[in-house]
LOZARO-701200 format. One record per atom (N, C-alpha, C, CB): residue in three letters; y, x, z. Coordinates in steps of 0.001 Angstrom, whole numbers, plus 500000, padded with zeros to 6 digits. Glycine has a CB too. Example, Ala and Ser with C-alpha at 12.3 -4.5 7.8 and 13.67 -1.06 7.14 Angstrom:
2
Ala494310513190507800/Ala495500512300507800/Ala496700513200507800/Ala495527511308509046/Ser497750512850507080/Ser498940513670507140/Ser500030512900507870/Ser499402514084505725/
REM end
This chain:
225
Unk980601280808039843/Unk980481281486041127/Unk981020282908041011/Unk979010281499041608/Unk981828283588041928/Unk982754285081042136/Unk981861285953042726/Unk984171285030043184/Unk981357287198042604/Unk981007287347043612/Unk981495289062043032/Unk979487286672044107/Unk981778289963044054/Unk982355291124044281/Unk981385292583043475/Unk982468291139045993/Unk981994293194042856/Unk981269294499042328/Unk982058295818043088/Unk981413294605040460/Unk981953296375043339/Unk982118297683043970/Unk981726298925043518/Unk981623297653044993/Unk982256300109043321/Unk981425301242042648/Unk982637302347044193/Unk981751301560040096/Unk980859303800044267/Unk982216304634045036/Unk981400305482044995/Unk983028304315046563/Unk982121306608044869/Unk981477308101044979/Unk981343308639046220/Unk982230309114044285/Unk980593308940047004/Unk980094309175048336/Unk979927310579048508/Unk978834308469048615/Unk979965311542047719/Unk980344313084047815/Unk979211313203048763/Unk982016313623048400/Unk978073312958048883/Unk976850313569049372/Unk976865313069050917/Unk976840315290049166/Unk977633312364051063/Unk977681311883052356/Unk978311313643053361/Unk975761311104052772/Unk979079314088052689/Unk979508315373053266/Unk980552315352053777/Unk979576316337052530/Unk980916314504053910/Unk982383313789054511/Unk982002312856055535/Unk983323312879053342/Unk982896311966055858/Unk982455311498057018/Unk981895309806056683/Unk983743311682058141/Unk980474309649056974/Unk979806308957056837/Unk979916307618057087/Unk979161309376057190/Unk980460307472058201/Unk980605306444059197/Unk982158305935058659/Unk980465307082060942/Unk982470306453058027/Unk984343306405057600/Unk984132305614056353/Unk985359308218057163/Unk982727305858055255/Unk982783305582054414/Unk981803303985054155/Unk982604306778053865/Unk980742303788055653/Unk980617302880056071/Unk981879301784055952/Unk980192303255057119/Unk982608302211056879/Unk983578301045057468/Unk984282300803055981/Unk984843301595058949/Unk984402301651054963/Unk985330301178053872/Unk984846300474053188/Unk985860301968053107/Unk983533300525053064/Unk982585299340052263/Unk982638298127053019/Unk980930299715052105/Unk982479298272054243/Unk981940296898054854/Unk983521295962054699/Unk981235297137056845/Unk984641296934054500/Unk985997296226054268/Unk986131295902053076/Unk987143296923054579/Unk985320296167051813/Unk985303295266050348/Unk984925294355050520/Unk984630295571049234/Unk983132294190051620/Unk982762293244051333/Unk982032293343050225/Unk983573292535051346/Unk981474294209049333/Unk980849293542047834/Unk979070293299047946/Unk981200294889046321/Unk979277292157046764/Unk977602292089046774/Unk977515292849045386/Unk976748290285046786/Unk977647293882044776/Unk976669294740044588/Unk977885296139045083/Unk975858294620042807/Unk976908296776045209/Unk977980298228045664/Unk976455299293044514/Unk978158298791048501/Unk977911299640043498/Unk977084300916043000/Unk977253302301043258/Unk977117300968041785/Unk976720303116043611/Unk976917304068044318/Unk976631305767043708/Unk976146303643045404/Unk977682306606043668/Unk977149307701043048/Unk977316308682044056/Unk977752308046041739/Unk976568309861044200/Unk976433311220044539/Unk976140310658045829/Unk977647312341044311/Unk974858309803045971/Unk974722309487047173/Unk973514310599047445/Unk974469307883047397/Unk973099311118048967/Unk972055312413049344/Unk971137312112048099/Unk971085312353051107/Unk970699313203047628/Unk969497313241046845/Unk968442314592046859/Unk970000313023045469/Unk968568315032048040/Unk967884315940048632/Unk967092316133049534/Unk968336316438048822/Unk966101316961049963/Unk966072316784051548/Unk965630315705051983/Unk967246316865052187/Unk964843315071051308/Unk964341313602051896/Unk965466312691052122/Unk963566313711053336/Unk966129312442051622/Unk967363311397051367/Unk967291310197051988/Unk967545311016049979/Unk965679309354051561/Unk966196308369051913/Unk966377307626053102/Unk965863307891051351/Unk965895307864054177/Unk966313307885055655/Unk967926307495055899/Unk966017309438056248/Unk968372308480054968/Unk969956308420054783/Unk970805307194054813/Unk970263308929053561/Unk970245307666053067/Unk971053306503052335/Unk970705304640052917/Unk970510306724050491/Unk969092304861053431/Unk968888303564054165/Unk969764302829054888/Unk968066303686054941/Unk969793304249056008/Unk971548304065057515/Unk972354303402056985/Unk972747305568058065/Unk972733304069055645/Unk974148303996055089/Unk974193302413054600/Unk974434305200053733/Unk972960301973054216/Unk973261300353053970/Unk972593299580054963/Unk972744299773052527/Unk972395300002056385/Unk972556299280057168/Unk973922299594058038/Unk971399299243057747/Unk974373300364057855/Unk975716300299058941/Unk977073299839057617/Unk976086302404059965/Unk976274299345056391/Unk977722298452055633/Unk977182296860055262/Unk978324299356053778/Unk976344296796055941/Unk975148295169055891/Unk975153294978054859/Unk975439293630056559/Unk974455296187053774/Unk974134296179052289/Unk972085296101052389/Unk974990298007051397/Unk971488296059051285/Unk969812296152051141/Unk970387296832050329/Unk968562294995050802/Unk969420298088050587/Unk968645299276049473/Unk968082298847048961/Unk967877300317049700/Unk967414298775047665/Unk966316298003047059/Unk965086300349047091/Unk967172296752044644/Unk966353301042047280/Unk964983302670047084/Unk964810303137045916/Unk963244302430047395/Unk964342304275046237/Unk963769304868044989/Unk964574305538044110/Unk963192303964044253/Unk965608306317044364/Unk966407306740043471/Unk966289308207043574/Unk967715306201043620/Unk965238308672043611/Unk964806310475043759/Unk964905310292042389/Unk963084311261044526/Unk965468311885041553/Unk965675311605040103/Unk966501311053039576/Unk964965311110039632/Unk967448310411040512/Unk968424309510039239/Unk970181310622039529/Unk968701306928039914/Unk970017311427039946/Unk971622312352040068/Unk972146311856041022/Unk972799312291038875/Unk971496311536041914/Unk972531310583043066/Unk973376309341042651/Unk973726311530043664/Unk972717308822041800/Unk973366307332041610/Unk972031306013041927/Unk974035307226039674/Unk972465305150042705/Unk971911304097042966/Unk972744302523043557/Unk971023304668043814/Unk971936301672043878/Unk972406300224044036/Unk972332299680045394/Unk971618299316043180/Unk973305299029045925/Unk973039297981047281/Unk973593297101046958/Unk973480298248048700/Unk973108295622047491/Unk973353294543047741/Unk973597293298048668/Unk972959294506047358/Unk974331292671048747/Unk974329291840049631/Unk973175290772049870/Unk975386291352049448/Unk973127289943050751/Unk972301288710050713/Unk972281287594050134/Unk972233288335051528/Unk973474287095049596/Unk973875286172047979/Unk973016285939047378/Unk974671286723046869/Unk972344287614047424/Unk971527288451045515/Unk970429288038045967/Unk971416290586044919/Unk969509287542044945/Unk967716287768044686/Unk967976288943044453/Unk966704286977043402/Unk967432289767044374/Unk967044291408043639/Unk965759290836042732/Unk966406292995045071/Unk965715290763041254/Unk964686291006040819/Unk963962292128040497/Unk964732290526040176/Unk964881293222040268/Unk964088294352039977/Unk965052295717040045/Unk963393294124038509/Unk964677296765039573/Unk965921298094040217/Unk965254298973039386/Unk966014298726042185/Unk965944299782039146/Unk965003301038038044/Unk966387302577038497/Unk965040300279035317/Unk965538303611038462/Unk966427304166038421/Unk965896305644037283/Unk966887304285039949/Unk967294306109036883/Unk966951307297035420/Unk967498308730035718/Unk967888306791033763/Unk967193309652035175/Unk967430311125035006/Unk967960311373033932/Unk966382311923035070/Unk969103311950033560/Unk969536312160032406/Unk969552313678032225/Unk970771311494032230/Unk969060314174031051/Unk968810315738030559/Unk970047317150031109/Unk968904315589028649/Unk970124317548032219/Unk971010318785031814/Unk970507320537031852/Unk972227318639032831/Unk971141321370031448/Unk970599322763031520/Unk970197322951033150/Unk971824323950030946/Unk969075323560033103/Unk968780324328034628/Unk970126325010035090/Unk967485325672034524/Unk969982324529036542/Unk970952325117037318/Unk972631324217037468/Unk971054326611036594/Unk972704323443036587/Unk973636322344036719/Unk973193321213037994/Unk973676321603035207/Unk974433320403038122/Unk973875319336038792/Unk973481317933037895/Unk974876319042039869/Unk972036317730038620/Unk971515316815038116/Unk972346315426037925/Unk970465316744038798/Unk972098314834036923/Unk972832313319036310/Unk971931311627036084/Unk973331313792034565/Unk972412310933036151/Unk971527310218036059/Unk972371308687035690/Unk970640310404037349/Unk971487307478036075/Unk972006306387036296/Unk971084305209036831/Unk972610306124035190/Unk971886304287037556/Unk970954303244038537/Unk971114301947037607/Unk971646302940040398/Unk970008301107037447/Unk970485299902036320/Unk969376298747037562/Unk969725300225033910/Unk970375297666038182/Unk969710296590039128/Unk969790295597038565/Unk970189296342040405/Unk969343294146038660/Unk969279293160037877/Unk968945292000038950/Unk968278293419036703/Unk969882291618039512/Unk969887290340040444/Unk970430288768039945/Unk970823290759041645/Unk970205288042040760/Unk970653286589040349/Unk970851285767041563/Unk969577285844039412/Unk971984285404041394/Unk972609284502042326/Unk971976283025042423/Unk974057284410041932/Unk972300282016043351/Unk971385281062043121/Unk971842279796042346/Unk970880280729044339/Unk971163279749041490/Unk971583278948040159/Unk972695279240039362/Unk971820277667040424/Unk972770280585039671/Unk973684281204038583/Unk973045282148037419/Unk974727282071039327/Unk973439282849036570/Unk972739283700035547/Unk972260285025036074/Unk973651283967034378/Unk971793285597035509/Unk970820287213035759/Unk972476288305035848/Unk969296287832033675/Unk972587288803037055/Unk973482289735036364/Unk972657291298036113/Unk974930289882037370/Unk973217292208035171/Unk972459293418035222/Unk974127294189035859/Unk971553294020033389/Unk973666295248036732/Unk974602296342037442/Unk973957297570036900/Unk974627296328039220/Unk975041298880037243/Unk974899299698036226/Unk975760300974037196/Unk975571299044034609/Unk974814301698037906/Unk975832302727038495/Unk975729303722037318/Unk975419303436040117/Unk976512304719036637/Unk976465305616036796/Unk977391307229036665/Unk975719305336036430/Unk976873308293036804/Unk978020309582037476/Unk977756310492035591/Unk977042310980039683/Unk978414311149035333/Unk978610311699034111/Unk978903313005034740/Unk979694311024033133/Unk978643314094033459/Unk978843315209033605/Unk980391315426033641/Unk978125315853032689/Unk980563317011033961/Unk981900317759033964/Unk981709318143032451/Unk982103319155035166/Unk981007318051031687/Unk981373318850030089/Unk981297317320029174/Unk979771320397029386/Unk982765317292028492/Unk982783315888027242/Unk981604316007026677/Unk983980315891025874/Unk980799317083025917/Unk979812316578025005/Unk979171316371025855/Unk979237317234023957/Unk978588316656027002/Unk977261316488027806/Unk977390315151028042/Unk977042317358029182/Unk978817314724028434/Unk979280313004029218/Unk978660312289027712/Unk981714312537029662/Unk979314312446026484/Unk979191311813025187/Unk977941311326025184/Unk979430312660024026/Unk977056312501025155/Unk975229312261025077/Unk974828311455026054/Unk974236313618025306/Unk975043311594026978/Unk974730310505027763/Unk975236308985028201/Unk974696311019028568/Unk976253309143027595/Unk976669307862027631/Unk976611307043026135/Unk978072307938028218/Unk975751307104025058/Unk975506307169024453/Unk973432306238024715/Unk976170308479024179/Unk973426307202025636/Unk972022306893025679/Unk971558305956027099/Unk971243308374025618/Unk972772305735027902/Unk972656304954028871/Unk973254303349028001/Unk973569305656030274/Unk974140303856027433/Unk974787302231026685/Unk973134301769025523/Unk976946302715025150/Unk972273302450024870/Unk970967301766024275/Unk970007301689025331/Unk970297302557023042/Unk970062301730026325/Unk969355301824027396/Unk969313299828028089/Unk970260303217028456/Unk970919299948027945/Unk971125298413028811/Unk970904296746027951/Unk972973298435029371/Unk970663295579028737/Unk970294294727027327/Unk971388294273026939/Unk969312293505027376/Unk970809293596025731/Unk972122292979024545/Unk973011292016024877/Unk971602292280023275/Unk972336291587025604/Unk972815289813026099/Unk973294289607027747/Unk971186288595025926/Unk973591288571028399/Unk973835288480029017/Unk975386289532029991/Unk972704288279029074/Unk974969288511031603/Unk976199289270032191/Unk975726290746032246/Unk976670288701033763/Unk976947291825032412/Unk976898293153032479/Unk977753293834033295/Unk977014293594031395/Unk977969294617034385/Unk978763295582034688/Unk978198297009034537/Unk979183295329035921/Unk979094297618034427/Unk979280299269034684/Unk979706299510035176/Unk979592300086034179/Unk979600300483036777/Unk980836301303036726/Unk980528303010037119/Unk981943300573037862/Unk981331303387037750/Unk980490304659037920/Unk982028306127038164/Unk979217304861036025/Unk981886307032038256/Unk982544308284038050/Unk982204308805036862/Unk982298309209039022/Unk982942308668035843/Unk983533308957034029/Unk983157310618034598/Unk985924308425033326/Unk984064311202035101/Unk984340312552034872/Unk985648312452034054/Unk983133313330034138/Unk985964311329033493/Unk987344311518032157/Unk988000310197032693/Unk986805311398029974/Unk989393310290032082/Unk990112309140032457/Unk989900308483030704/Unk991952309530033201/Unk991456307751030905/Unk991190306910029378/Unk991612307679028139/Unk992101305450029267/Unk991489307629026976/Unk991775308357026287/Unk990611309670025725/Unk992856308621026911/Unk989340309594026702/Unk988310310515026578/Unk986960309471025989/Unk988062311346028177/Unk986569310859025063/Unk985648309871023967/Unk984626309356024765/Unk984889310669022601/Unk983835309497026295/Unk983400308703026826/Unk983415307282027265/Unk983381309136027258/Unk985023307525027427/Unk985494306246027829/Unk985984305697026642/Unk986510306258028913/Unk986432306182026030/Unk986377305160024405/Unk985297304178023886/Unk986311306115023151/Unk983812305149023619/Unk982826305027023719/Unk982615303612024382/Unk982415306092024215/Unk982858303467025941/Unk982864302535026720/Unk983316301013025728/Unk983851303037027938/Unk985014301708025910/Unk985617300593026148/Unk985263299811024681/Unk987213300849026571/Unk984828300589023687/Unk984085299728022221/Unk983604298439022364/Unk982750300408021628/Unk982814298486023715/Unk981447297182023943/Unk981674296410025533/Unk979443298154024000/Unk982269297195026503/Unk982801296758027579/Unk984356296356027312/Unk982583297785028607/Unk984837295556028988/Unk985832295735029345/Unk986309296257030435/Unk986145295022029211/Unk987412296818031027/Unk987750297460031889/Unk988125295783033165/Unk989059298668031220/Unk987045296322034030/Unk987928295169034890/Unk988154295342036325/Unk987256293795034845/Unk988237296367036561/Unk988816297230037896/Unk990114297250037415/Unk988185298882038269/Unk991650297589038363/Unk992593297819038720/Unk992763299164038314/Unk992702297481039859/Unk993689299559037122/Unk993684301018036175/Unk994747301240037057/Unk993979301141034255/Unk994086302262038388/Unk994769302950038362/Unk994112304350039226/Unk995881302250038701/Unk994943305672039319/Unk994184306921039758/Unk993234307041041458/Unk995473308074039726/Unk992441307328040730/Unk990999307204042345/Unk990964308552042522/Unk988917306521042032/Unk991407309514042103/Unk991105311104042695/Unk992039312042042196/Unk989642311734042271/Unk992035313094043681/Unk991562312865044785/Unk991888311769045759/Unk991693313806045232/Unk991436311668046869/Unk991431309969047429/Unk992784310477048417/Unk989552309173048551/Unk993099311608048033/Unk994271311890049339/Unk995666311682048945/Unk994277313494049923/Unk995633312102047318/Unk996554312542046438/Unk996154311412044864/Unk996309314454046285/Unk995749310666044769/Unk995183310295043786/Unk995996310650042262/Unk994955308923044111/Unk995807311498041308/Unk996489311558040370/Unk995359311432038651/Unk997360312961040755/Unk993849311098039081/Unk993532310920037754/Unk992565309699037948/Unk992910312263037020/Unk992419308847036891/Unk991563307730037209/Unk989929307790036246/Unk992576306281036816/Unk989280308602037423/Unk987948309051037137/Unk986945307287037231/Unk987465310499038555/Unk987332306898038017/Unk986267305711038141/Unk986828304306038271/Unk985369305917039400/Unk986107303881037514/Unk985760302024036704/Unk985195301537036930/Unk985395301545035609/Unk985098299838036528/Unk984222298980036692/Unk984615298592035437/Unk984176298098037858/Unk983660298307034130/Unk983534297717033389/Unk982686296456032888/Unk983548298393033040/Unk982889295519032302/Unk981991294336032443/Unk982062293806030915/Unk982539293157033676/Unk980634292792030868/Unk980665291918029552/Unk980518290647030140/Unk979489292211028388/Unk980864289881029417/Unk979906288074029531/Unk980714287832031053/Unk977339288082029758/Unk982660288498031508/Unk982618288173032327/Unk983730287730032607/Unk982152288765032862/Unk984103287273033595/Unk985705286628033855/Unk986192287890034905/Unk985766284673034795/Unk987254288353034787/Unk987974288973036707/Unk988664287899037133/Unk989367290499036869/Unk988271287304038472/Unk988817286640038882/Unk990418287356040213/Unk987576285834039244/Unk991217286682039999/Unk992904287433040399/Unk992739287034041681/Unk994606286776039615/Unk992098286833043187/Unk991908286431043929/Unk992281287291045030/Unk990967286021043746/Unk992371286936046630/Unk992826287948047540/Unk992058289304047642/Unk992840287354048815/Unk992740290345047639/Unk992200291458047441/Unk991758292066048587/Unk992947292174046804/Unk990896292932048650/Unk990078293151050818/Unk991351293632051280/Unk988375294843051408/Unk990870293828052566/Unk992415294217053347/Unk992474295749053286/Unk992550293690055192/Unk992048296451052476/Unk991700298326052390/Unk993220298704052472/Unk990789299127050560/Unk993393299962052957/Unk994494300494052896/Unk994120302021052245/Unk995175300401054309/Unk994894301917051129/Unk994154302763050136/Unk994583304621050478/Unk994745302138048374/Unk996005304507051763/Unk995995305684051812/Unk995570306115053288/Unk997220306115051330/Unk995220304988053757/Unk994473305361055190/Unk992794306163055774/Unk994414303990055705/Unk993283306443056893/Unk992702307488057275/Unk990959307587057104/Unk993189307583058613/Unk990510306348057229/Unk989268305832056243/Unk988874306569054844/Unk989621304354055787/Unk989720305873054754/Unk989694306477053003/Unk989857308093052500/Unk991062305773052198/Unk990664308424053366/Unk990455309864053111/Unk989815310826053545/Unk991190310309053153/Unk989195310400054747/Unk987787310997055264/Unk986990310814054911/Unk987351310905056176/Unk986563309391053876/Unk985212309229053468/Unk984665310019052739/Unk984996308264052958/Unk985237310599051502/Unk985048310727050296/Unk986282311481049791/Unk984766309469049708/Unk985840312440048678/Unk987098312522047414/Unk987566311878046864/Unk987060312974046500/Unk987039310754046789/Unk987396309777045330/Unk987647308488045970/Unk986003309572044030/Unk988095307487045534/Unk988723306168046084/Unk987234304965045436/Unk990767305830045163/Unk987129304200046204/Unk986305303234045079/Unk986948302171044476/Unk985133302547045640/Unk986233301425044035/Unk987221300827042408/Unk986392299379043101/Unk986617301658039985/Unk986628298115042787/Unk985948297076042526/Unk986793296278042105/Unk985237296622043433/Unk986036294675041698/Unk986423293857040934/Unk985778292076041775/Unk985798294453039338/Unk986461291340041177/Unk985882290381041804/Unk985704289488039995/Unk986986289645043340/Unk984796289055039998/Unk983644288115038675/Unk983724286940038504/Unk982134288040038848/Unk983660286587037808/Unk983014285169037774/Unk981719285182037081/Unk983920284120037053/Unk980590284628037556/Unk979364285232036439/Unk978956283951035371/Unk977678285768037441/Unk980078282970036398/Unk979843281256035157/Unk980291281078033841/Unk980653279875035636/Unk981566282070033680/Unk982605282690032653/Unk981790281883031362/Unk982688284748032573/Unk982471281570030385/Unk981566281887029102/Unk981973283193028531/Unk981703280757027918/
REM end
């Protein structure tokens, strides 16, 4: 069974909201991982809207996690959702990561994996470091998230050791101009299936109102061996 992963940086919803609606609901994905979504200010009111005007479920609860969290389609059981804080100096912006764990029906457990990394390599290193002993051994896996680094950076090295890259390598920011490829979808235990791709138009007016950054997805197979 295929079913769609999605990752997108939502820049605080400070852009235009409703723009970044319509670009999701044009992937289509059943899981959408999501970074720098409101995490202020009573947020979740927000972020709720935001997955009802892309006919996603919030599963909540992501105060503390750096603005990274999970939605899903109706496909998914949701068994469970957790979300984390990752350590930085006062006065930085907070970091984190969203780890969901759904299952399709009569298919395997998948675990999803938003998460956003710092602007400083060692800070990204440490934490990605401690989000990869964080996730389990076995089974299906995605990642994806905003690196902060393209390829070639010991984060993403790091990565690519135990994952694979299975998003479309190529540059997501800025979403106007795209010239560096900050964000991935990485996976284990999985197939990419080469199938019709959504109808997005990657330099349209959608897209560049939503957000800075472009989102990345992939389409799965979770039957794969």
């Amino acid at each position: 069974m295929t079913v769609r992963v999605a990752s997108y940086n939502t820049r605080d919803f400070l852009d235009d909201r409703r723009a970044a609606a319509r670009v999701v609901r044009t992937l289509a994905p059943d899981v959408l991982l999501l970074q720098e979504a409101p995490r202020r200010f009573w947020p979740g009111p927000l972020v709720r809207s935001f997955a009802r005007e892309t006919g996603l479920r919030w599963p909540g609860g992501h105060r503390g996690s750096g603005g990274t969290t999970v939605m899903l389609s109706d496909r998914l059981t949701l068994v469970d959702c957790r979300h984390h804080g990752l350590p930085v100096p006062l006065g930085q912006r907070t970091r984190g990561y969203a780890v969901l764990r759904a299952q399709l029906p009569e298919g395997p457990l998948l675990t999803a994996v938003s998460v956003h990394l710092g602007l400083f390599e060692g800070q990204r290193l440490r934490h990605t470091h401690q989000i990869l002993r964080d996730l389990p051994r076995e089974g299906p896996l995605v990642l994806a998230g905003d690196l902060n680094e393209g390829p070639g950076g010991p984060s993403w090295q790091t990565i690519a050791r135990v994952l694979d890259v299975l998003s479309v390598e190529e540059p997501t920011y800025p979403s106007w101009a795209p010239v560096e490829m900050l964000d991935v979808v990485w996976g284990r235990g999985l197939r990419r299936v080469d199938g019709t791709p959504p109808p997005l138009d990657r330099g349209g007016r959608d897209v560049r109102r939503a957000s800075d950054h472009l989102p990345v997805w992939a389409d799965v197979d979770l039957l794969a061996p």
